[in-house]
Residue frames as qw, qx, qy, qz and C-alpha x, y, z in Angstrom:
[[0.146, -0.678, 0.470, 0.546, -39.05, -78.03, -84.21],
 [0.777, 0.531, 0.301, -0.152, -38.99, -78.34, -87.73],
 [0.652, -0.200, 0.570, 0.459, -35.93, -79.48, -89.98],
 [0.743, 0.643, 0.171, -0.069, -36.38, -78.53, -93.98],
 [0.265, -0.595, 0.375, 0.660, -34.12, -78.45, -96.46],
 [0.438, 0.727, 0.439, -0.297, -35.86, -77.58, -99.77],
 [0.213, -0.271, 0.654, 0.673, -34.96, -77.72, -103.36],
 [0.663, 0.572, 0.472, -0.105, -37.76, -77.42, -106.23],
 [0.094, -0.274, 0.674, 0.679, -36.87, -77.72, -109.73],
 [0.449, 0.187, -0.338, -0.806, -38.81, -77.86, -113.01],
 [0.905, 0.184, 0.357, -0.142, -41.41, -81.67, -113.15],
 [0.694, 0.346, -0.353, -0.523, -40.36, -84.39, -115.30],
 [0.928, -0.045, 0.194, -0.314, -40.35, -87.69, -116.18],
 [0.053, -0.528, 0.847, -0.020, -37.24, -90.68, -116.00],
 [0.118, -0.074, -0.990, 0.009, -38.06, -94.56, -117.14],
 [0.418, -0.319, -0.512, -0.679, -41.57, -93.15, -117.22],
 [0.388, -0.748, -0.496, 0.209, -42.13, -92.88, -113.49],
 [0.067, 0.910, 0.171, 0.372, -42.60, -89.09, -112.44],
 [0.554, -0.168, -0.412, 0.704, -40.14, -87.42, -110.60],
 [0.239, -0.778, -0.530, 0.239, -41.28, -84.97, -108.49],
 [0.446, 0.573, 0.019, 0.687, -38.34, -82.43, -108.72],
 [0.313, -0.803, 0.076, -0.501, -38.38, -81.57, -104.86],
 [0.456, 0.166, -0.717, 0.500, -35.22, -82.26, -102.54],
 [0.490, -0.606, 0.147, -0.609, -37.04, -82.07, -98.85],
 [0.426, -0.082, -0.792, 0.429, -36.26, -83.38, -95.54],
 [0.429, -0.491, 0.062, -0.756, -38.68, -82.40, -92.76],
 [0.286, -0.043, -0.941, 0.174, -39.18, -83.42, -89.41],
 [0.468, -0.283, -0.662, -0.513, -42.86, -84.22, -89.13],
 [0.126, -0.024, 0.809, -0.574, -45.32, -84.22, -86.49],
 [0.315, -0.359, -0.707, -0.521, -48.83, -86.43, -87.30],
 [0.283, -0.256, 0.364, -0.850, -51.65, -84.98, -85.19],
 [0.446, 0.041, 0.753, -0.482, -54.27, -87.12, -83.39],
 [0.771, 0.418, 0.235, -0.420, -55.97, -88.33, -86.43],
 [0.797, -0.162, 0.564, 0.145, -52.67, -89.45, -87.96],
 [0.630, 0.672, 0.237, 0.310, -52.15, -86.91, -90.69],
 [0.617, -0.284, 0.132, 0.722, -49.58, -85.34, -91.39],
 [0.220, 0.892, 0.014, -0.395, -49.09, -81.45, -93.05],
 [0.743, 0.420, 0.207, 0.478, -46.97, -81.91, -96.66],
 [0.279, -0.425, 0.173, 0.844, -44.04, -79.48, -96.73],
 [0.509, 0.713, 0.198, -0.439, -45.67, -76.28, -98.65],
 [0.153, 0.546, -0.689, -0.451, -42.78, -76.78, -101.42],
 [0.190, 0.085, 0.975, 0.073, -44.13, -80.56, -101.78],
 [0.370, 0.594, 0.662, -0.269, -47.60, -79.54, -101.89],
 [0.329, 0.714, -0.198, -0.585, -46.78, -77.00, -104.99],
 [0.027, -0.237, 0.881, 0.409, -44.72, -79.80, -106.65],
 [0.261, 0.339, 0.897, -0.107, -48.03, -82.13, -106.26],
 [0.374, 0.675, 0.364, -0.521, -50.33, -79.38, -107.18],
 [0.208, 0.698, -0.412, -0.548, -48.25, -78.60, -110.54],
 [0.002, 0.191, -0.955, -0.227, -48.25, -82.20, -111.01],
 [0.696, -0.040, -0.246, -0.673, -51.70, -82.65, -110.56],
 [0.434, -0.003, -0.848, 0.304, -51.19, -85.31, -107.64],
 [0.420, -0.494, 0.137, -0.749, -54.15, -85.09, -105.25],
 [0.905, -0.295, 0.251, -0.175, -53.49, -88.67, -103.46],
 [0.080, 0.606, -0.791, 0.040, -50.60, -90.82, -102.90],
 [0.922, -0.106, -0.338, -0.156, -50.06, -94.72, -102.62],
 [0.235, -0.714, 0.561, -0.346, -48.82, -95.59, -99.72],
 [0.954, -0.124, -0.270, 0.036, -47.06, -99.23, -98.77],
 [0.368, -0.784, 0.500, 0.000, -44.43, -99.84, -96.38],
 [0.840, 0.437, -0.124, 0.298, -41.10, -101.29, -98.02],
 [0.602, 0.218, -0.450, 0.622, -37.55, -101.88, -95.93],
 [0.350, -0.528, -0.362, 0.684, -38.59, -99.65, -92.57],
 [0.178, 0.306, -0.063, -0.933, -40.29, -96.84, -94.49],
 [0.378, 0.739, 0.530, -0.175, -43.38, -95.77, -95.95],
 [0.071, -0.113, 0.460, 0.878, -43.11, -94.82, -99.28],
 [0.331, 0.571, 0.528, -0.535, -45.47, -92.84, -101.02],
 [0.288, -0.257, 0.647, 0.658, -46.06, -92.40, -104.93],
 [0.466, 0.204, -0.137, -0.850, -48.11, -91.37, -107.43],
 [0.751, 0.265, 0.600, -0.081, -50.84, -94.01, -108.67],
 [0.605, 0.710, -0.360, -0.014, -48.95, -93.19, -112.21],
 [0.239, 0.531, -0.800, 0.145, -45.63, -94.65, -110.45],
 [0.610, -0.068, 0.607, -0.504, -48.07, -97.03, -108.40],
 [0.817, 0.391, 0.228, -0.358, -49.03, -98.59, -111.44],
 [0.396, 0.604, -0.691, 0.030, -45.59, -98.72, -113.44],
 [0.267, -0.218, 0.916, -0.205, -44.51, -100.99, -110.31],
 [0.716, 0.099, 0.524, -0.450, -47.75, -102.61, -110.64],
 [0.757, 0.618, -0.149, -0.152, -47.28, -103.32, -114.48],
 [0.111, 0.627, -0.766, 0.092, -43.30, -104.58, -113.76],
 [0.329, -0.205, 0.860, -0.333, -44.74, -106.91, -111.09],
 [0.839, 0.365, 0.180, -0.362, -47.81, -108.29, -113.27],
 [0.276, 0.699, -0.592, -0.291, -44.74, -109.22, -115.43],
 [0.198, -0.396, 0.847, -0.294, -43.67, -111.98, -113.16],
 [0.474, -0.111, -0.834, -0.261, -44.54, -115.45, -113.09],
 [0.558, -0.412, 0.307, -0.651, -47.14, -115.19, -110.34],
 [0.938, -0.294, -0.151, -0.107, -46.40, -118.98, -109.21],
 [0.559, 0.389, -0.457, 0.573, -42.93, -117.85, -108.21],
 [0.565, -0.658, -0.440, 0.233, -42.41, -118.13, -104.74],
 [0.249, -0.159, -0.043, 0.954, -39.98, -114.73, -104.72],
 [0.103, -0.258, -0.203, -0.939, -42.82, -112.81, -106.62],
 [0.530, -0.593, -0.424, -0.433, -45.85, -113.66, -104.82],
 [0.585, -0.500, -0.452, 0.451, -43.80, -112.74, -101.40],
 [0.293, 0.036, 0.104, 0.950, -42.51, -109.76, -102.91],
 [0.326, -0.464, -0.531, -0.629, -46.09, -108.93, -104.31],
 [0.613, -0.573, -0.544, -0.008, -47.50, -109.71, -100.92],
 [0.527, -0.335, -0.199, 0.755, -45.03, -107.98, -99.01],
 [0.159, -0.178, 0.012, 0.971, -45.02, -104.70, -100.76],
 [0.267, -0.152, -0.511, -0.802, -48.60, -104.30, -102.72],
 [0.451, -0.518, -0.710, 0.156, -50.47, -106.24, -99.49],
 [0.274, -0.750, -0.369, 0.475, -50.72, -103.23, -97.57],
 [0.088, 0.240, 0.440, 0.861, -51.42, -100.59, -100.51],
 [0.146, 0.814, 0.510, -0.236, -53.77, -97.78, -99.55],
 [0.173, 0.447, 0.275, 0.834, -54.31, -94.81, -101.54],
 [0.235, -0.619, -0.555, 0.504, -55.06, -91.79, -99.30],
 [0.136, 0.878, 0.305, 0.343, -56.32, -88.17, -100.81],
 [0.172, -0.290, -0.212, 0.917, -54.15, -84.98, -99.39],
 [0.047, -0.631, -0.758, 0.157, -56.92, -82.98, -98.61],
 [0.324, 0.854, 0.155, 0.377, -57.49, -79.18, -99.16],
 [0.477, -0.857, 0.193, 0.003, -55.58, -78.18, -95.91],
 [0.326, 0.672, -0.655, 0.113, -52.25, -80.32, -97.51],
 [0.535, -0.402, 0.714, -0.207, -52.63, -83.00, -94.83],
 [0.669, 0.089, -0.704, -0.222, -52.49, -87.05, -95.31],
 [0.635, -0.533, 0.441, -0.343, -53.09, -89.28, -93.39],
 [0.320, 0.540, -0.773, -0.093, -51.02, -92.03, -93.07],
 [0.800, -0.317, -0.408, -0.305, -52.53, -95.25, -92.30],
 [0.564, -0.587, 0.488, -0.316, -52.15, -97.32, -89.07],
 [0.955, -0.209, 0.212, -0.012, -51.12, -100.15, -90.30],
 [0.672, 0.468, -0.234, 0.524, -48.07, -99.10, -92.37],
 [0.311, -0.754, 0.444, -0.370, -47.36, -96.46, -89.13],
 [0.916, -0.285, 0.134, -0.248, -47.58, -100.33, -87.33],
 [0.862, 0.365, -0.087, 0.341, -45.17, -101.82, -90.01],
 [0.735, 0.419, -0.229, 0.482, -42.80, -99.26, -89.41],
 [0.526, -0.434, -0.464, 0.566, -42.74, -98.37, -86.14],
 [0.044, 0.428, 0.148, 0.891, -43.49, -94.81, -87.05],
 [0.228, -0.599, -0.678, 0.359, -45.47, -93.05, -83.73],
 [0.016, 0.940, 0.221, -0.258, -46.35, -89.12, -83.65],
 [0.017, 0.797, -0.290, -0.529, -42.83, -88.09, -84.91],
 [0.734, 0.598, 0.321, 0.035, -41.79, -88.28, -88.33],
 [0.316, -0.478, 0.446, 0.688, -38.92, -87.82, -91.02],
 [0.729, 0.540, 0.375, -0.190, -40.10, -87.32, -94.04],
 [0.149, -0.414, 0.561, 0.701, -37.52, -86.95, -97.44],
 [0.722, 0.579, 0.116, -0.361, -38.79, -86.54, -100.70],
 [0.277, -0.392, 0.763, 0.432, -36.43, -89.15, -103.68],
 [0.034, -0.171, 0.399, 0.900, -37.10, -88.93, -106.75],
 [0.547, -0.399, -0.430, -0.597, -40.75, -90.37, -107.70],
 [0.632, -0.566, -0.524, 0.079, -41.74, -91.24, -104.34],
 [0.426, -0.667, 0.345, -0.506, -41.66, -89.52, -100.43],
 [0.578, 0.049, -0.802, 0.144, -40.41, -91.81, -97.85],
 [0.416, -0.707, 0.233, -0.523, -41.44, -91.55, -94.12],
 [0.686, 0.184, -0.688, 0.151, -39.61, -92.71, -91.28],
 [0.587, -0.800, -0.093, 0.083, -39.37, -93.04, -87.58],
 [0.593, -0.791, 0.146, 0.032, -37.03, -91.13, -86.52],
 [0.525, -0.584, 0.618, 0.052, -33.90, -93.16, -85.01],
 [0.753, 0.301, 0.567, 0.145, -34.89, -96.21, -87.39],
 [0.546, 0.824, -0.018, 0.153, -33.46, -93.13, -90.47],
 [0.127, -0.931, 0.342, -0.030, -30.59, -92.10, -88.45],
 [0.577, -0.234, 0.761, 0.184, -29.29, -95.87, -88.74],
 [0.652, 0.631, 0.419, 0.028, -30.90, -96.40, -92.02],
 [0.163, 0.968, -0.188, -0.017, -28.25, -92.73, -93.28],
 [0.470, -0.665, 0.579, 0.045, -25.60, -94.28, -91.33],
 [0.751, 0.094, 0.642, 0.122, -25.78, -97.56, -93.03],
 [0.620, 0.739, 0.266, 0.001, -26.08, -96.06, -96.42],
 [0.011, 0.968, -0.239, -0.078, -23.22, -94.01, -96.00],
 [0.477, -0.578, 0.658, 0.073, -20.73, -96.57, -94.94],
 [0.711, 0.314, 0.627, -0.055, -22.14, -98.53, -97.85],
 [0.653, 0.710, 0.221, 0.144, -21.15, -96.05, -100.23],
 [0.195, -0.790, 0.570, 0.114, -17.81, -94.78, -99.04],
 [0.497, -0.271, 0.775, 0.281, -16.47, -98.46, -99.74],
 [0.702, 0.585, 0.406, -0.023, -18.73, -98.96, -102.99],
 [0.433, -0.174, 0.492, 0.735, -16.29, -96.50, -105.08],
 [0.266, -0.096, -0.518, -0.807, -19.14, -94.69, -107.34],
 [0.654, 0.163, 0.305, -0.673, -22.65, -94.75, -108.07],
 [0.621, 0.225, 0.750, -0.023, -24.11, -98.34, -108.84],
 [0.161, -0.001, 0.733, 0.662, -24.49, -98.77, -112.74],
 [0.628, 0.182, -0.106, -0.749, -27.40, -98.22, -114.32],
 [0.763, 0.206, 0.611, -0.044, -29.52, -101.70, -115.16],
 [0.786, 0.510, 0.267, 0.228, -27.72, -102.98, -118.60],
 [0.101, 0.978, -0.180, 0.026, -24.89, -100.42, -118.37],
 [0.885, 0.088, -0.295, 0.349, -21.57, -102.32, -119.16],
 [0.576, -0.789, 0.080, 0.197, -19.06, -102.02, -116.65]]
């Protein structure tokens, strides 16, 4: 059984990482080789974007995926950093250690490595949502607490968080 709920809108581009411009939820099933089929609305967004591979790192209980244009923005933020800070070189380690770049092939599949599946506990089934420059994939149960939490987190918050440098 397959979840979607599917929204495409026109490409463009926010703080100069790409936003895709596709709302999708989908639950996901990777086949015996660990790849997964891209919702066809995703795979038009990618194709119009001229996205034919994704970087993939696992970051809070999800795999996130993202162009190697928004792969590199992070990468250029984090090059910022004093690299003898013990926060950035854990961060760095934590989220750029276990970068792979994987091709979606002509059939739409990826595959999604085994060791970020590993990281996040991700087995045959799959959630996948698509926010704004990046996909996220999750196991399951580990989203349905992950929604939960968010929610309750923003019922009491009162609004959407500021923007960085936006005076309150």
């Amino acid at each position: 059984m397959v979840f979607k709920w599917i929204h495409v809108e026109t490409m463009c581009s926010t703080r100069g990482l790409h936003v895709l411009g596709v709302r999708t939820q989908a639950a996901l099933t990777l086949d015996d080789k660990g790849r997964l089929a891209v919702p066809s609305e995703l795979r038009k967004a990618f194709d119009v974007a001229r996205i034919h591979s994704l970087v993939f790192t696992a970051y809070q209980g999800s795999i996130w995926g993202v162009s190697h244009e928004t792969a590199s923005a992070m990468e250029q933020r984090l090059a910022a950093l004093d690299p003898f800070s013990q926060d950035a070189l854990d961060f760095t380690h934590a989220v750029l250690g276990a970068n792979e770049e994987v091709t979606i092939d002509n059939n739409g599949r990826i595959r999604i490595p085994t060791e970020l599946r590993e990281l996040v506990g991700i087995g045959r089934e799959v959630r996948l949502i698509s926010v704004l420059d990046r996909i996220e994939l999750w196991e399951p149960e580990r989203w349905k607490r992950r929604m939960r939490e968010a929610q309750e987190r923003v019922a009491s918050m009162g609004g959407m968080p500021r923007a960085v440098g936006e005076a309150a």
